[in-house]
C-alpha positions as CSV (number, residue, x, y, z in Angstrom):
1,X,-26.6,-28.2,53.8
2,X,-23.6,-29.2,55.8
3,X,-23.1,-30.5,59.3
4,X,-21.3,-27.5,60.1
5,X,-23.9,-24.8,58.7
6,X,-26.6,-26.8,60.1
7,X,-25.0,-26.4,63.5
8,X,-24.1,-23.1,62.7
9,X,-27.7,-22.2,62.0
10,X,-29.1,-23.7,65.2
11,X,-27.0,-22.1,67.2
12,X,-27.6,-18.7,66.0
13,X,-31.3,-19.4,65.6
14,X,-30.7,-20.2,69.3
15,X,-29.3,-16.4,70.0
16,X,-32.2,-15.5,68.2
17,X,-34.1,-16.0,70.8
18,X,-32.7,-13.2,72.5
19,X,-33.7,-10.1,70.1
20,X,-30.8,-7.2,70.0
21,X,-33.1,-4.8,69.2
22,X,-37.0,-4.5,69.8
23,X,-38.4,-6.2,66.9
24,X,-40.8,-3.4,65.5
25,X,-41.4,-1.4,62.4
26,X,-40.2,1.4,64.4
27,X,-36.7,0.1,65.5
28,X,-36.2,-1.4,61.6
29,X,-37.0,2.4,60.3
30,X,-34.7,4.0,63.0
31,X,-31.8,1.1,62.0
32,X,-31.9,2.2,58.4
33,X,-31.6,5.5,58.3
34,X,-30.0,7.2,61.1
35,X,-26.5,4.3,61.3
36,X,-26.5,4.2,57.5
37,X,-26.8,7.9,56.5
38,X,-23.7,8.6,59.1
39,X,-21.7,6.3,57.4
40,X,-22.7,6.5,53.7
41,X,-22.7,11.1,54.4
42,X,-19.0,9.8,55.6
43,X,-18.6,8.0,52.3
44,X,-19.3,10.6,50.4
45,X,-16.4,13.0,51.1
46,X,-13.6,13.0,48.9
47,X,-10.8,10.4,49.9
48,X,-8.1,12.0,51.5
49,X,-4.0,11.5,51.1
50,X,-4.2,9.3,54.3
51,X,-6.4,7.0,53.0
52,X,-4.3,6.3,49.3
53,X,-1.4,5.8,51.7
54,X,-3.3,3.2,53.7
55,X,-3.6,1.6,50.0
56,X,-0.6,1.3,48.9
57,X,0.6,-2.4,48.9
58,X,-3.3,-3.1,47.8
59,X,-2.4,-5.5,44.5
60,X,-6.1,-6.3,43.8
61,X,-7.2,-5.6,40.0
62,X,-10.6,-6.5,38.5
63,X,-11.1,-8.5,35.3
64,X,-11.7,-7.4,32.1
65,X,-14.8,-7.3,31.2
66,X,-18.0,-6.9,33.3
67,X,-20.5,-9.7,33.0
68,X,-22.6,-8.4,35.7
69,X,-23.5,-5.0,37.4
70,X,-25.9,-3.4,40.1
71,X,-26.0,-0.4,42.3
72,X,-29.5,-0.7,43.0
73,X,-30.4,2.7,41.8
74,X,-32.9,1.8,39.2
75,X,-35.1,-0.3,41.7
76,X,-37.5,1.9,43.4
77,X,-37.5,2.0,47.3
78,X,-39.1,-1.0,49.0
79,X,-39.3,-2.9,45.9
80,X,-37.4,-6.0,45.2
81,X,-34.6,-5.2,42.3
82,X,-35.6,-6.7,39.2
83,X,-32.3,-8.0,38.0
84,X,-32.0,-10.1,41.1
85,X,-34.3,-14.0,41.9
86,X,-35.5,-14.7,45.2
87,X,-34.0,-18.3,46.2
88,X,-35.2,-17.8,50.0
89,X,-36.1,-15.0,52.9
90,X,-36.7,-11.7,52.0
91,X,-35.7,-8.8,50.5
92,X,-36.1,-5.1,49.4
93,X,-34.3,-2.0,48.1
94,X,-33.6,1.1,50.3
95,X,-31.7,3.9,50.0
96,X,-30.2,6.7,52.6
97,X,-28.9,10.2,51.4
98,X,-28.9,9.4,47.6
99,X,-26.9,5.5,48.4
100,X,-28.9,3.0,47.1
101,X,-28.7,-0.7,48.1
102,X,-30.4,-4.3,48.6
103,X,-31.3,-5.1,52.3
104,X,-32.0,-8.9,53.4
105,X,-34.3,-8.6,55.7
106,X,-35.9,-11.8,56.5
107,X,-34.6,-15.6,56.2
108,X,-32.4,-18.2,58.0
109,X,-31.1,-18.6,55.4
110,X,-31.8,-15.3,53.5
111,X,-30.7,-16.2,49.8
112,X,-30.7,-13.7,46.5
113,X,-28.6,-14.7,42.9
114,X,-28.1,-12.4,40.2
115,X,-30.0,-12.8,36.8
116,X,-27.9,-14.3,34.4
117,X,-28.5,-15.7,30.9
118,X,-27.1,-18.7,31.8
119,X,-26.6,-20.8,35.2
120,X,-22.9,-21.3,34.8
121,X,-21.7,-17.9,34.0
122,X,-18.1,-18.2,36.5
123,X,-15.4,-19.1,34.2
124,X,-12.0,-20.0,35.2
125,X,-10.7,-16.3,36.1
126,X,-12.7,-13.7,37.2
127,X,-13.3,-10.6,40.1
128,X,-16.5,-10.1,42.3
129,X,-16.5,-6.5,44.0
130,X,-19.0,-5.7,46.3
131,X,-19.8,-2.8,49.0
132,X,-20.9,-4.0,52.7
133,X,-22.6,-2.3,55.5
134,X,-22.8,-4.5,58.2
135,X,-25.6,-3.3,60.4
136,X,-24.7,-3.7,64.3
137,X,-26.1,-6.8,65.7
138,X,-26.3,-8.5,62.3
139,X,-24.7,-11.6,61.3
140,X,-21.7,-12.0,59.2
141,X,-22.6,-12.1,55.3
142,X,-22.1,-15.1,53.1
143,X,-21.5,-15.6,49.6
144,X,-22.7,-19.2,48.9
145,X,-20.8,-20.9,45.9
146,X,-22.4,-23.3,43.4
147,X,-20.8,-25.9,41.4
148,X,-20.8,-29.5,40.1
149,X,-18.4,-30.7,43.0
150,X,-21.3,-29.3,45.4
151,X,-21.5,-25.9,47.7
152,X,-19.2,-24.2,49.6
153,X,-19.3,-20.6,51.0
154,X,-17.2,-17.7,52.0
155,X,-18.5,-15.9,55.8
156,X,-17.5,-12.6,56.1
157,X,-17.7,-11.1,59.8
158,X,-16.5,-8.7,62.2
159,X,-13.9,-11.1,63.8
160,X,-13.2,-13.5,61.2
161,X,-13.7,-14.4,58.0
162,X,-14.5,-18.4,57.0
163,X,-13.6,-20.6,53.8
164,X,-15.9,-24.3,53.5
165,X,-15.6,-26.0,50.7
166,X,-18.1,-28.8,49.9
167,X,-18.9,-30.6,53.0
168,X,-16.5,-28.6,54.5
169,X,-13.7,-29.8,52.6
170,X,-11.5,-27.2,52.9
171,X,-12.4,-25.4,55.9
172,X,-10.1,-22.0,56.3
173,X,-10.9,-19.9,59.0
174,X,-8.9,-16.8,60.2
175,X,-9.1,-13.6,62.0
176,X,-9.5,-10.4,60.6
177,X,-6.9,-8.3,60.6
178,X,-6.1,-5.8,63.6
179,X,-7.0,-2.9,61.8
180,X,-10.6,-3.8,60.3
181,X,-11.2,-5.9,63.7
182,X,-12.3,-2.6,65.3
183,X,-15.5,-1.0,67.7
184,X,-15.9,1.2,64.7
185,X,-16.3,-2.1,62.2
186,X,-19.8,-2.7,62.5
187,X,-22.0,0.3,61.2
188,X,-19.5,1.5,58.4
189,X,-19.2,0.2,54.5
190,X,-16.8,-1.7,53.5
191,X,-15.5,-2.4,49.7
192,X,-15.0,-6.8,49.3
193,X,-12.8,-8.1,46.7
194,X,-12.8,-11.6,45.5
195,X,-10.4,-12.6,43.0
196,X,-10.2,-16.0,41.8
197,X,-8.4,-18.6,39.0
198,X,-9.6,-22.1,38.6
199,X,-9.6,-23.2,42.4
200,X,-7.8,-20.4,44.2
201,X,-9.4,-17.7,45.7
202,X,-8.2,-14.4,47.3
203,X,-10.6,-12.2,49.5
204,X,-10.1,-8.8,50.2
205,X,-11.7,-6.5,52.9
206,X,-10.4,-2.5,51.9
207,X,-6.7,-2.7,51.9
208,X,-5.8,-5.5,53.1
209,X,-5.5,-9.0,51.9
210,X,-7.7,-11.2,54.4
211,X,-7.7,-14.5,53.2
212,X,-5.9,-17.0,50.6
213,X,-7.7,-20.2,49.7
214,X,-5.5,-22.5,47.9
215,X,-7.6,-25.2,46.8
216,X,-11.5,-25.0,47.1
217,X,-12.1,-28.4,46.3
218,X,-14.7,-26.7,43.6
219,X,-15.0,-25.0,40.3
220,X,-18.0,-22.3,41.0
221,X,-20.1,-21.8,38.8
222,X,-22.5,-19.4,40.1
223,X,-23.3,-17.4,43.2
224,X,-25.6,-16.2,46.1
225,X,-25.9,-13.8,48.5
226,X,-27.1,-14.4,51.8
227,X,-27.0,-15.5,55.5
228,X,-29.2,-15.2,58.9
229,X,-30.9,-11.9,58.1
230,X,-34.3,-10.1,60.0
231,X,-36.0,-6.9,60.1
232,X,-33.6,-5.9,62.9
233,X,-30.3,-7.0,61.7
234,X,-30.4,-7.2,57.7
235,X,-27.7,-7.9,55.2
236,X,-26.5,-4.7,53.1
237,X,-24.8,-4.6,50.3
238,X,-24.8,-2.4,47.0
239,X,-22.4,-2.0,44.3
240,X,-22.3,-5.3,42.9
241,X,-19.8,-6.0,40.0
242,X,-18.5,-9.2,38.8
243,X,-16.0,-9.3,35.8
244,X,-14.3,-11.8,33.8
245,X,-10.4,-12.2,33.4
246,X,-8.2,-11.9,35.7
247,X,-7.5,-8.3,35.5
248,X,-3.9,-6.8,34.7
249,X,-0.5,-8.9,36.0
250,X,2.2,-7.0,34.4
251,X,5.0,-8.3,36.9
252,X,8.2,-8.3,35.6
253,X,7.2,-8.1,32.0
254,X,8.2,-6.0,29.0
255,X,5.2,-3.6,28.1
256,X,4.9,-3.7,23.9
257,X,0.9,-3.2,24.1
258,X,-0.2,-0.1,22.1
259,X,-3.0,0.4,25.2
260,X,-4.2,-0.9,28.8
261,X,-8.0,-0.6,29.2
262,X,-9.3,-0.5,32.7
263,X,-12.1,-1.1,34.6
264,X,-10.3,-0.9,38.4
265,X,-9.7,3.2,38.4
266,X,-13.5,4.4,40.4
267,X,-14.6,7.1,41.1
268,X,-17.4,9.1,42.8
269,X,-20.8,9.5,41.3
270,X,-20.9,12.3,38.7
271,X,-17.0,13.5,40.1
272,X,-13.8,13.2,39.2
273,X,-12.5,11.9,43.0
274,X,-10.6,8.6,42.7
275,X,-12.1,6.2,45.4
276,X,-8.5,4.8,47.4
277,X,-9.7,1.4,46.0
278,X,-8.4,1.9,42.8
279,X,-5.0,1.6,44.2
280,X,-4.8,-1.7,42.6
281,X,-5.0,-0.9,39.4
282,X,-3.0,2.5,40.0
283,X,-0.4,0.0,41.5
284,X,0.0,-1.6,38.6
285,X,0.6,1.1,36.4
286,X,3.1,2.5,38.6
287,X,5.0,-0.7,38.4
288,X,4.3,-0.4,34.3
289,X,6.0,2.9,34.2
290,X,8.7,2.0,36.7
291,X,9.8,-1.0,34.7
292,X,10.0,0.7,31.5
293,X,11.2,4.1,31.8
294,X,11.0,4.7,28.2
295,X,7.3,4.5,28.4
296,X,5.0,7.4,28.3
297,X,1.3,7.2,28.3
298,X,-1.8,9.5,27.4
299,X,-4.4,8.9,30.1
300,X,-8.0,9.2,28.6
301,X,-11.0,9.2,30.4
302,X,-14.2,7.8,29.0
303,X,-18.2,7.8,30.6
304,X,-21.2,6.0,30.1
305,X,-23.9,8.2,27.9
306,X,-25.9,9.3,31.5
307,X,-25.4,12.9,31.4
308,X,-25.7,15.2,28.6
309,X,-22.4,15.1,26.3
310,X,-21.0,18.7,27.3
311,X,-21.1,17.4,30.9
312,X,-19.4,14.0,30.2
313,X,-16.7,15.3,28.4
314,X,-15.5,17.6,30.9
315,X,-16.0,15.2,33.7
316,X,-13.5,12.5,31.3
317,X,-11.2,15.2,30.9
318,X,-11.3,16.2,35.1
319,X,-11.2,12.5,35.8
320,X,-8.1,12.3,33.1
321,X,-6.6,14.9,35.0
322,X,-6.9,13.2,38.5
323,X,-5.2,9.8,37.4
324,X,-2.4,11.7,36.5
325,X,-2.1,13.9,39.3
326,X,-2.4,10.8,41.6
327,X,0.1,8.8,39.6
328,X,2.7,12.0,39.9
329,X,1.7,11.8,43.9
330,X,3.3,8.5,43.6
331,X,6.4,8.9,41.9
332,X,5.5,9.1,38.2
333,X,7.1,12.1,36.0
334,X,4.6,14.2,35.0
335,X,6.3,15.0,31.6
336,X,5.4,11.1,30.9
337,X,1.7,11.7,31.0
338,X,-0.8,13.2,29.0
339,X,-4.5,13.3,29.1
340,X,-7.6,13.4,27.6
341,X,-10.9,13.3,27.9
342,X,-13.6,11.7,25.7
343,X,-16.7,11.8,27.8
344,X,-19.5,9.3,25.6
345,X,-17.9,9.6,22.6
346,X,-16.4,6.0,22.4
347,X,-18.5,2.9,23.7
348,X,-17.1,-0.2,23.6
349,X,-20.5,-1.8,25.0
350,X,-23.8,-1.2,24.7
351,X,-25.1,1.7,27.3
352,X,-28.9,0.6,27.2
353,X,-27.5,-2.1,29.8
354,X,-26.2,-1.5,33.0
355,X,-23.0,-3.7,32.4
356,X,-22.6,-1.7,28.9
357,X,-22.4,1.6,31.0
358,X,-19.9,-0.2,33.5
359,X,-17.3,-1.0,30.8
360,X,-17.9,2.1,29.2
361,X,-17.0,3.8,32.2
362,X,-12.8,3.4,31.9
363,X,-9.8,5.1,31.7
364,X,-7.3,3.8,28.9
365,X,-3.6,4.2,29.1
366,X,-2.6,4.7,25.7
367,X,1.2,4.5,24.5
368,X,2.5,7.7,23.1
């Protein structure tokens, strides 16, 4: 541990002194479900025009293929998720109004790391996605980075959001920006984007781009969740994905390729509404179709196996039918798009695992 975190911890073990909320059962049961079901009922509703538009310089794509992938909804209520170790602290699985998600709830520092096969699964390029609910009164979440040039971590707060590489060399701090640094912040989810190649990393809170890290003085190798967490201000998160490649970068480029698989189009559970983070990878197709206006696409939507097969190939073909219409929102001819939908009928992974269904789930632009 650094200098830096080790003062960083003192001092905020210090303002633990002084509880924000009454530190009982009662107040941790209140906490979780009235403040989170307001915001997660909010999530719920379809996206609206407004919030595309707010979207639409967002340039963040995800990689190509997931390696790893967790929405918490196959880990029963107050258990701890399976697919998940226990480096310090505490932690369980709740959910509110059908949104399921891991909750830190003890530790200074609380520390969780995925499961994976290996212990250096982070190549040179790849995307880590997560949704965060910071719960008033907690503390700001950090993503603690592992590698053979030592540890350095990302803090992710209200006000600002913090870089330090190993023994805090680089240290980038910043503000957040005006329009995320807001009363209505805390208490809310909020989707992070972190999108990296060899040492540069880019974070992203929603729409905007937050932070740019030139240089982290490291080559990560692995992650952590984490940070000062207790029964009265825990860590939430949910929606875990991490993906390898560096997702699409079609800039200025001739398009010859007979198809673009991606991973970056979301949408709601079981619907066919787009979620306005997918304006990165709707982004690029726009700028795909501007550059060659020769170029027409069919637009086919694929699901996971969940579902019975009558159900997930009319969802494809009503998911289908929404990238299109959002693509003619912004611009696009509609003569220049087809689509089609192909519910389970085409795996490209195995759907027994959870990152099998995630790169199932995809819409494909194929040339016409």
């Amino acid at each position: 541990m650094t200098n830096r975190m080790i003062r960083i911890c003192r001092e905020q073990v210090s303002r633990d002194s002084v509880p924000l909320f009454a530190v009982t059962l009662f107040a941790l049961a209140a906490l979780l479900s009235p403040a989170v079901s307001a915001a997660q009922a909010s999530a719920d509703t379809a996206a609206s025009p407004a919030a595309f538009k707010v979207y639409q310089n967002y340039d963040f794509t995800p990689g190509d293929t997931i390696i790893f992938s967790d929405d918490f909804t196959s880990t029963q209520d107050g258990e701890f998720p399976d697919r998940w170790q226990l480096v310090n602290g505490q932690g369980v699985a709740n959910s509110n109004k059908g949104k399921s998600a891991f909750y830190l709830t003890d530790g200074n520092y609380a520390r969780v790391a995925p499961r994976m096969k290996t212990k250096t699964y982070l190549g040179d390029q790849y995307t880590f996605e997560f949704d965060w609910y910071p719960v008033p009164g907690s503390y700001p979440i950090l993503l603690f980075l592992e590698s053979a040039d030592g540890e350095g971590y990302l803090s992710i707060g209200k006000d600002a959001m913090e870089f330090h590489g190993p023994n805090d060399k680089p240290y980038v701090n910043i503000y957040m920006p005006a329009d995320l640094n807001t009363d209505s912040f805390m208490g809310a989810w909020h989707h992070v984007a972190l999108a990296v190649k060899g040492t540069q990393m880019k974070i992203y809170v929603e729409q905007d781009r937050v932070m740019v890290v030139p240089d982290m003085g490291m080559k990560p190798a692995s992650l952590q969740f984490g940070g000062i967490a207790g029964q009265d201000s825990p860590l939430v998160f949910t929606n875990v994905r991490l993906a390898s490649g560096g997702g699409m970068n079609m800039i200025g480029q001739k398009f010859t390729d007979a198809k673009i698989v991606t991973h970056g189009i979301l949408f709601d559970v079981d619907k066919a509404t787009i979620k306005p983070e997918s304006m990165g990878t709707l982004n690029q197709i726009k700028r795909i179709l501007t550059q060659n206006p020769d170029l027409k696409f069919e637009v086919d939507g694929h699901t996971d196996n969940t579902g019975t097969p009558t159900h997930n190939l009319t969802l494809s073909q009503q998911r289908a039918d929404a990238v299109k219409a959002q693509l003619v929102s912004m611009g696009i001819d509609a003569s220049r798009l087809t689509t089609k939908g192909f519910g389970d009928t085409k795996p490209i992974a195995d759907n027994s695992t959870d990152e099998g269904k995630a790169n199932n789930r995809r819409v494909e632009f194929v040339r016409k």
